[in-house]
PAFI-708988 format. One record per residue: x, y negated, z of N, C-alpha, C in turn; residue in one letter. Coordinates in steps of 0.001 Angstrom, whole numbers, padded with zeros to 6 digits, always signed. Layout:
# residues N
XYZXYZXYZA
...
//
This chain:
# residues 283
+128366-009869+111579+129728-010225+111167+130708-009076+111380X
+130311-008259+112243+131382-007282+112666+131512-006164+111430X
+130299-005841+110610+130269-004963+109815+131539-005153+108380X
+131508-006692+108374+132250-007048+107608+133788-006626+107968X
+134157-006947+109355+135396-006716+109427+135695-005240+109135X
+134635-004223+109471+134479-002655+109401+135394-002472+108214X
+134474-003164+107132+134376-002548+105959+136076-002872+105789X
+136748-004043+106192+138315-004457+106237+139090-003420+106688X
+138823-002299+107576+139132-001991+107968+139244-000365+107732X
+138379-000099+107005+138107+001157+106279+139280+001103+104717X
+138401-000131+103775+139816-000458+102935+141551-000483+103797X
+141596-000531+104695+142690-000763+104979+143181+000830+105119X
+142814+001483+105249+142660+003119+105347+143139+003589+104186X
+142774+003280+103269+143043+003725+101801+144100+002945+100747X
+144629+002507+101967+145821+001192+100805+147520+002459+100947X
+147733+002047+099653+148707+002975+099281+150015+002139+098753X
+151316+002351+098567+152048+001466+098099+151867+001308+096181X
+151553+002273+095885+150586+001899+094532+149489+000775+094441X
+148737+001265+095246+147614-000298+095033+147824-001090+095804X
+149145-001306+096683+149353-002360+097270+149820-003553+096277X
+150409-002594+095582+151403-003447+094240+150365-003789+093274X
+149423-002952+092659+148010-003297+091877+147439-004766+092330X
+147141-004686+093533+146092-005859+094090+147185-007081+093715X
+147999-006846+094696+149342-007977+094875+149110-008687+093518X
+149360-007689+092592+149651-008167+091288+148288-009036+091063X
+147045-008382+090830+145835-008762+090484+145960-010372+091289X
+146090-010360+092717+145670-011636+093320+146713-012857+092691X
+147688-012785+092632+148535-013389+091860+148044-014720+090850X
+147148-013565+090007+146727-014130+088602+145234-014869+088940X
+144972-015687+090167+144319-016079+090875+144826-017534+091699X
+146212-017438+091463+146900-018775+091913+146874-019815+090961X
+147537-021427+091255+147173-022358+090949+148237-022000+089570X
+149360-021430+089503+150366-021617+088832+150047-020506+087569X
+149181-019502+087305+148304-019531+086310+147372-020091+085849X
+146312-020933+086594+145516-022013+086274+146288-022844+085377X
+147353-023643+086051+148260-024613+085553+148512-024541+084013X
+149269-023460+083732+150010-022562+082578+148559-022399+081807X
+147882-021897+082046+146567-021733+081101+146059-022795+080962X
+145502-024176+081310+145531-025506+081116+146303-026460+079906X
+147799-025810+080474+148636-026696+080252+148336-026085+078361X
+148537-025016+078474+148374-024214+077154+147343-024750+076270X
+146366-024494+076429+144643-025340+076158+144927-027421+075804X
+145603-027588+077162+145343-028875+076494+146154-029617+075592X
+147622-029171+075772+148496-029530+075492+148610-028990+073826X
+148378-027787+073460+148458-027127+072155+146560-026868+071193X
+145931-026762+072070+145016-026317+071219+144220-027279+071121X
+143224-027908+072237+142337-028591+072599+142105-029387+072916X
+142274-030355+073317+142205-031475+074427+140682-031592+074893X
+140099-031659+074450+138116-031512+074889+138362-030434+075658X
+138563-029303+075316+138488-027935+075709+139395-028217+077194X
+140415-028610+077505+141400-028245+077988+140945-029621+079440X
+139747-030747+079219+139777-031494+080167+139047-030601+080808X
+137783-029996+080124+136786-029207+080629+137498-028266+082001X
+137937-027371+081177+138646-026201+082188+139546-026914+083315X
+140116-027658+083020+141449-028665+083995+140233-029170+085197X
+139069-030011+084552+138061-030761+085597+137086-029344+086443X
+137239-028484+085571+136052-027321+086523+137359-026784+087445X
+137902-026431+087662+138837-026059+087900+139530-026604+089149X
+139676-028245+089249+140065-028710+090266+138578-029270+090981X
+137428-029318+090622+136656-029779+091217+136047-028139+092073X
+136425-027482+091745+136098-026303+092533+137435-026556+093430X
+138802-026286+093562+139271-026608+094553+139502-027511+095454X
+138891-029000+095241+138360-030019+096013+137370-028969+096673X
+136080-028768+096052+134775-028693+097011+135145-027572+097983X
+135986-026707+097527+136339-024856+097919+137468-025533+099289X
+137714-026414+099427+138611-026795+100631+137917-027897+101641X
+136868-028294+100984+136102-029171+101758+135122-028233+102570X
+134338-027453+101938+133819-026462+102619+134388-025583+103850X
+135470-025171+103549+136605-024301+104708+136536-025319+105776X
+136694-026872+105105+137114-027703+106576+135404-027802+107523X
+134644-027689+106714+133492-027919+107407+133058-026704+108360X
+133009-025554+108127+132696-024349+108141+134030-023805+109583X
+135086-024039+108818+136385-023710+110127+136263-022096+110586X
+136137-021471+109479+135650-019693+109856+137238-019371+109512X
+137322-018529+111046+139211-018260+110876+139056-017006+110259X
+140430-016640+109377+140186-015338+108772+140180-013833+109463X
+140175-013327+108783+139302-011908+109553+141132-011443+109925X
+141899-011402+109828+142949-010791+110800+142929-011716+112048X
+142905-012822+112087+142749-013676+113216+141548-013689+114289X
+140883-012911+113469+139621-012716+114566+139844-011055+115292X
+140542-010594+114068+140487-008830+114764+141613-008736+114416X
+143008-007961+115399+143803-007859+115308+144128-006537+114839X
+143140-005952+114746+143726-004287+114059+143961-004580+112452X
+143593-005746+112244+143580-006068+110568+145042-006312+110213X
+145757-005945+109595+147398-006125+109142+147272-006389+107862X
+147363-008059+107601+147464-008855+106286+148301-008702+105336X
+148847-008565+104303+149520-008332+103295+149751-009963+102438X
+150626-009894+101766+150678-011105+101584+149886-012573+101810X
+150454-012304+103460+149725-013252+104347+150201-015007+104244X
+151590-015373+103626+151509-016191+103027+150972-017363+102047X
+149794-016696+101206+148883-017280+100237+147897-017216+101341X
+147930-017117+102237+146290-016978+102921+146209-018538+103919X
+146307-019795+103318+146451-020658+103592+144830-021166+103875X
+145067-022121+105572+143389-022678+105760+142741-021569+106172X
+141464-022224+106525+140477-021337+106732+139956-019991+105307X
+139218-019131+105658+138685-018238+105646+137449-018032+104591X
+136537-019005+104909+135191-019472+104198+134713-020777+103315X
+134919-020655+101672+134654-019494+101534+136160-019197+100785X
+136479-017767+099838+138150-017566+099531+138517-018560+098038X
+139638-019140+098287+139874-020004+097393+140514-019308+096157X
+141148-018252+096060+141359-017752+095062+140150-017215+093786X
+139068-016317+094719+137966-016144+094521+137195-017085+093775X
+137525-018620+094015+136011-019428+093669+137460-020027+092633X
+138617-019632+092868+138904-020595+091749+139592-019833+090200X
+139556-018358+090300+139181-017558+089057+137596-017389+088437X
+136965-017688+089447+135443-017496+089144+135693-018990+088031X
+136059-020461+088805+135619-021310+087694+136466-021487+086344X
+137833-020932+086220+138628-021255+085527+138077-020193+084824X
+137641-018495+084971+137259-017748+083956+136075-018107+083277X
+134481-018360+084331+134067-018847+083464+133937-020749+082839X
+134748-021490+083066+135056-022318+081832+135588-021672+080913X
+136282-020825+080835+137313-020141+079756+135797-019558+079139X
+134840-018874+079668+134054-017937+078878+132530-019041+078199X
+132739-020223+078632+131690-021132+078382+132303-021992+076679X
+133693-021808+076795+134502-022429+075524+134495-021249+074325X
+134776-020295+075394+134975-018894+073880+133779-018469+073691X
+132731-018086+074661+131757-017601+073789+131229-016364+073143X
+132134-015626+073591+131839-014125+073378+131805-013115+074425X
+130884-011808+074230+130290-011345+075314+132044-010283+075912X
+132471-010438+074853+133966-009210+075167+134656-009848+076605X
+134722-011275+075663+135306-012229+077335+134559-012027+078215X
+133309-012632+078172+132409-013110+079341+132678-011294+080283X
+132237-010406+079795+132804-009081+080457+134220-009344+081251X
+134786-009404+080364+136255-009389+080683+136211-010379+081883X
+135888-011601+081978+135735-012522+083001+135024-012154+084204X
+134172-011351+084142+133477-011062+085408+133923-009813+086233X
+134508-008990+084993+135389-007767+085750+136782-008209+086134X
+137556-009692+085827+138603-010586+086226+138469-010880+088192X
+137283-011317+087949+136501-012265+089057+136485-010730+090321X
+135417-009783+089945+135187-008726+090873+136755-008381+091378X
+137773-007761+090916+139139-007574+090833+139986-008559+091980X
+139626-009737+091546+140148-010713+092354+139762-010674+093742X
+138463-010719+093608+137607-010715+095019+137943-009379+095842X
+138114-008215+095509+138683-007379+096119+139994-007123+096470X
+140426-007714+095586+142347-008089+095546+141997-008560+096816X
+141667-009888+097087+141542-010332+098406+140936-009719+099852X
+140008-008756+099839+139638-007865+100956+140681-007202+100410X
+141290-006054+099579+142173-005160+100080+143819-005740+101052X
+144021-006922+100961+144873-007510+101286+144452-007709+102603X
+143440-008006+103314+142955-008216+104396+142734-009556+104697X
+142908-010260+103625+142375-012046+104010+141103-012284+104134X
+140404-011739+102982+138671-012027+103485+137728-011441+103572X
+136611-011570+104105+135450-010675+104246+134590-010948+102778X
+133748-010209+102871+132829-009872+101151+132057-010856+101689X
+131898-012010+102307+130972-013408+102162+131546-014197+102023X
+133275-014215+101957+133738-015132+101485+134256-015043+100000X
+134149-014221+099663+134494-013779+097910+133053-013917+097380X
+132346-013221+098037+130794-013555+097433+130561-015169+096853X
+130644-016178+098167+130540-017114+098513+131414-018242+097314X
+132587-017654+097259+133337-018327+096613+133326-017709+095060X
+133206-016554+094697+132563-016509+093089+131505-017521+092665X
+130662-017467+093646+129147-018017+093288+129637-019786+093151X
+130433-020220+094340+130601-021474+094208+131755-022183+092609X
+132286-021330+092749+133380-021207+091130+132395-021590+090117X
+131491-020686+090013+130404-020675+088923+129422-022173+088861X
+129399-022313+089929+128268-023600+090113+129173-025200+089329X
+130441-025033+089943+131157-025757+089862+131824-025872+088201X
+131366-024949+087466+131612-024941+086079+130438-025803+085945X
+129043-025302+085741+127953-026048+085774+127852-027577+085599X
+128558-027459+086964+128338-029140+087812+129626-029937+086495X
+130658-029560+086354+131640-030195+085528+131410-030195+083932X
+131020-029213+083324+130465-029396+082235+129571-030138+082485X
+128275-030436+083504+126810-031988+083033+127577-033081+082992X
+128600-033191+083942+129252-034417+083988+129852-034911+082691X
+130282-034121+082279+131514-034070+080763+130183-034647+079659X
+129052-033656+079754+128398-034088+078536+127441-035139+079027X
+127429-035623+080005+127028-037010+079970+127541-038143+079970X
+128884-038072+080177+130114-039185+080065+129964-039374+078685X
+130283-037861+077894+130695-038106+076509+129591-038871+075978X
+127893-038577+076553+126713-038948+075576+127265-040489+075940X
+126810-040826+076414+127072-042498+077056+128335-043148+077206X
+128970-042274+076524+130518-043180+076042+131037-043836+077217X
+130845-043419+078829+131150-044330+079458+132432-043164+080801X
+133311-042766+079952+134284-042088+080779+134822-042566+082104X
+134755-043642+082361+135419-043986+083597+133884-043859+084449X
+133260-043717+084291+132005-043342+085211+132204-042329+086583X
+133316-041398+085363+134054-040181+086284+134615-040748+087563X
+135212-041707+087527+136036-042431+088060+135074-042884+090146X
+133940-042766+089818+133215-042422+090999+133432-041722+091832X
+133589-040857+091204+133828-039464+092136+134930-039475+093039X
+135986-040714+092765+136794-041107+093996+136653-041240+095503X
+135040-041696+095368+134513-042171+096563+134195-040751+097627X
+133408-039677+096982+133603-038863+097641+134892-037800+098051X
+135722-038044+096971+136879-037395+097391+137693-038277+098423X
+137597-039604+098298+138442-039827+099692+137794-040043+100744X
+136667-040487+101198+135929-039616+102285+136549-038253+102843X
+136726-037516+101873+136946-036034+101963+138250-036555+102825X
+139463-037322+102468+141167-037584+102507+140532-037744+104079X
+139481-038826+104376+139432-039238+105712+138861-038466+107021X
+137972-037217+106138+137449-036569+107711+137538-035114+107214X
+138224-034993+106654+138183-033486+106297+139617-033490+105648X
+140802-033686+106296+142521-033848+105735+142584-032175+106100X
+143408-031777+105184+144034-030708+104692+145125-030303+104222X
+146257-029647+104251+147232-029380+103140+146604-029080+101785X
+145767-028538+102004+145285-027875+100309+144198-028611+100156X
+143278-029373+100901+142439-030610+100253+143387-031429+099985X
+144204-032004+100429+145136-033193+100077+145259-032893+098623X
+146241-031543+098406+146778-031436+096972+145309-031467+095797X
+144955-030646+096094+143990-031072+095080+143185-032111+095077X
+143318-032848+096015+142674-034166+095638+143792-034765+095181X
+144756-034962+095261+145809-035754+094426+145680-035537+093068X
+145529-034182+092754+145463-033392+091291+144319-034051+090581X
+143367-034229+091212+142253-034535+090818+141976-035901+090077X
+142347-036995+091450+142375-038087+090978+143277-038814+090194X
+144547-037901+089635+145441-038113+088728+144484-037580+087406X
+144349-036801+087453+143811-036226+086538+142123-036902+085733X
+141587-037322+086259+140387-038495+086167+141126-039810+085677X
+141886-040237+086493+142600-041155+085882+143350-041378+084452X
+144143-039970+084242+144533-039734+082916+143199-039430+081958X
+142104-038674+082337+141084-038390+081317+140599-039747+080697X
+140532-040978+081716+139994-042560+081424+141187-042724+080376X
+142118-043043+080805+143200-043484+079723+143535-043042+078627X
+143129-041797+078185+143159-041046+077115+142049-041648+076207X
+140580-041329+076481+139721-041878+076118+139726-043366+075598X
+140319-044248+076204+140596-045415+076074+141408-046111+075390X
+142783-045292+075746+143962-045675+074793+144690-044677+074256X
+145101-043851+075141+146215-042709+074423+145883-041552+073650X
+144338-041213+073120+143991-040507+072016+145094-039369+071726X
+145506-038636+072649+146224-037739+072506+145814-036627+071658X
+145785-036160+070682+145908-035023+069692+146523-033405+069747X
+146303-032661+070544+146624-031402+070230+147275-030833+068918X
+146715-030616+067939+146959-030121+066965+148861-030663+066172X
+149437-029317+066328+150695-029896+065955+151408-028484+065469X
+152469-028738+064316+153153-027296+063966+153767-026166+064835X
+153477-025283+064557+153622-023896+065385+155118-023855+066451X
+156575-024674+065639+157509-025255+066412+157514-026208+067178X
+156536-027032+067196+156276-028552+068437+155506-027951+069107X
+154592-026710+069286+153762-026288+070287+154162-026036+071254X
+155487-025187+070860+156128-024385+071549+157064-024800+072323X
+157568-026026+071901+158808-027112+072351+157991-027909+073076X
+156574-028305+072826+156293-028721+073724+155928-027878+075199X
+155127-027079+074754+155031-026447+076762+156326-026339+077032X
+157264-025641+076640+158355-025468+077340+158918-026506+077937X
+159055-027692+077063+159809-028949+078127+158669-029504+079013X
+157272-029304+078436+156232-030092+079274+156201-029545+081011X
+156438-027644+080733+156730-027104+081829+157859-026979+082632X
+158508-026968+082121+159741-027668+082426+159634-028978+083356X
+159595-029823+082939+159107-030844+083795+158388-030852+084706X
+157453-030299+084311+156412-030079+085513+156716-029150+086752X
+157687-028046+086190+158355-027558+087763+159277-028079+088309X
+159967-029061+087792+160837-030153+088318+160600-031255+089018X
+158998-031830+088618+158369-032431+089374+157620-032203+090800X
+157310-030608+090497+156784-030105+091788+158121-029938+092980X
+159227-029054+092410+160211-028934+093332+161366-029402+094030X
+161455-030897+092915+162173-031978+093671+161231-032904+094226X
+160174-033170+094080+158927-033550+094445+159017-033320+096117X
+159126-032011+096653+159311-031058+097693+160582-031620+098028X
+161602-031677+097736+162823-031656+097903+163453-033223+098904X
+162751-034218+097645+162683-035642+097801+162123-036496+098639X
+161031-035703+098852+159967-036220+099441+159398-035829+100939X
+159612-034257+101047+159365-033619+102474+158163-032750+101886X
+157544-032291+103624+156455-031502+103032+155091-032154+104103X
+154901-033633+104159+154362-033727+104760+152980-033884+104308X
+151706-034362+104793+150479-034413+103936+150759-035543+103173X
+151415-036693+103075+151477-037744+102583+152282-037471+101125X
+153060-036762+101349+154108-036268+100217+153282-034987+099417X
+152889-034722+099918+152029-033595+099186+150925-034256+098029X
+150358-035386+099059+149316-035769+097747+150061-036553+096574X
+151512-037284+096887+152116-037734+095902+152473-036897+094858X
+153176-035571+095536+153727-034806+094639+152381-033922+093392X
+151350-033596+094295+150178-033427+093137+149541-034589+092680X
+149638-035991+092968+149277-036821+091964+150165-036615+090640X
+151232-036998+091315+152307-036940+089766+151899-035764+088881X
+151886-034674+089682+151830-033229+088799+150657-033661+087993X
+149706-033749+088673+148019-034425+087564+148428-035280+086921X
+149177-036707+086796+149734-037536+085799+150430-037007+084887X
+151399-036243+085175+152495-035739+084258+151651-035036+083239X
+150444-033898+083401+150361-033270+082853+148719-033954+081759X
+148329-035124+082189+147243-036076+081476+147743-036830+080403X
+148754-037537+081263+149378-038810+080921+150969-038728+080374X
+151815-038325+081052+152623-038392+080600+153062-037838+079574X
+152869-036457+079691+153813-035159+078903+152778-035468+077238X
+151014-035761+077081+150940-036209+075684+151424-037591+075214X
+152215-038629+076182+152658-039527+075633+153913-039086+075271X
+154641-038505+075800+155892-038328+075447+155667-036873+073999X
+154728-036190+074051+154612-035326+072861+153693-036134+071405X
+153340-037038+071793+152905-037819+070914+154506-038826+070028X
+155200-038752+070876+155950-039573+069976+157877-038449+069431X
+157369-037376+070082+158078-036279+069467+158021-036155+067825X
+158814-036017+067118+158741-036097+065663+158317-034557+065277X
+157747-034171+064801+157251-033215+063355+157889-032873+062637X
+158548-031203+062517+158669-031309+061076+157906-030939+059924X
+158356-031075+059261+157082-030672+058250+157352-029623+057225X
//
């Protein structure tokens, strides 16, 4: 284990206010609030098949990617060695093992590269992923077994969410999904978290809206190049209004947290294509 911190520590040698700003930037595009925006984009304008896919790989990697940390409890490598000086030590939320940024560009790129289909992406996605994972050691949050760890688990977790998808769809029986409650609140009961909470809120909003869609609200993507656009904007719109009076209204406790990412998962299933469904067209 010690070699790992070495190697933290050698990168830390070579950090410059140039690639401090490089990484910074790189890790960034690794947070939930590009996930979100790229989702919201996909489901809301282009796709809706496409857009549950990526939305369900996506949060089911940050369910499992926070359940793991709680099991595991590996503190991060500045906390174990103090010569390590963290850099945007703020995002470095929870444990350590394995890195959540890491496993959750790994699944959102490749769902993105399992929908598109071409080798330019799939490149592009894996030199995304490497980038990230080092974004995170040059910053000093994790060791190369927890980026390892958490690429590999990103990837699995595409896997695991696409069999699910195409066996719901074969057997027409979408609320099947709806199971998967059981292990996620287990998770609520012995493994509580700030960042398991939220994404389990996300989650099970989000399962919930996939049933109701299927069922009743047949929401439709496809709409003129001016309602696309009117829609994310107010859809996002809303949706940062929901997160930050959400915060505001509510507190920041674990209880309020899973409310405020339920809603966010409703708003963005359920609500925002009911309310863009009955937006008028022009033609």
């Amino acid at each position: 284990m010690d070699f790992m911190l070495d190697i933290l520590k050698w990168i830390q040698t070579i950090r410059t206010t140039f690639l401090t700003e490089v990484f910074t930037s790189i890790t960034i595009l690794a947070e939930e609030y590009v996930a979100i925006a790229v989702f919201c984009i996909v489901f809301w304008c282009l796709n809706k098949k496409w857009g549950y896919r990526i939305g369900f790989a996506y949060l089911l990697s940050g369910v499992t990617n926070n359940a793991i940390k709680e099991v595991f409890q590996v503190e991060r490598p500045f906390v174990r060695d103090n010569e390590l000086v963290p850099i945007r030590v703020e995002t470095a939320t929870g444990y350590s093992f394995p890195s959540g940024h890491t496993q959750g560009i790994s699944a959102l790129s490749t769902a993105l590269a399992t929908i598109i289909r071409k080798k330019w992406f799939t490149a592009l996605s894996i030199i995304l992923v490497l980038l990230v994972a080092f974004s995170r050691m040059y910053l000093g949050v994790h060791t190369i077994a927890d980026v390892s760890v958490g690429a590999i688990f990103g990837f699995v977790c595409v896997i695991d969410a696409n069999w699910m998808f195409d066996y719901v769809e074969k057997k027409q029986k979408a609320e099947w999904l709806l199971f998967l409650f059981i292990p996620i609140a287990l998770g609520l009961i012995w493994l509580p978290s700030d960042d398991y909470i939220k994404a389990a809120g996300t989650i099970i909003s989000f399962l919930i809206g996939y049933v109701l869609d299927q069922k009743y609200i047949k929401y439709e993507a496809k709409s003129p190049i001016g309602k696309q656009i009117i829609k994310f904007v107010v859809g996002m719109t809303i949706l940062i209004g929901i997160k930050i009076l959400g915060q505001k209204l509510l507190g920041e406790t674990m209880v309020a947290d899973f409310i405020r990412y339920f809603l966010i998962g409703a708003w963005m299933t359920i609500g925002a294509p009911l309310l863009f469904r009955a937006m008028p067209s022009r033609k």
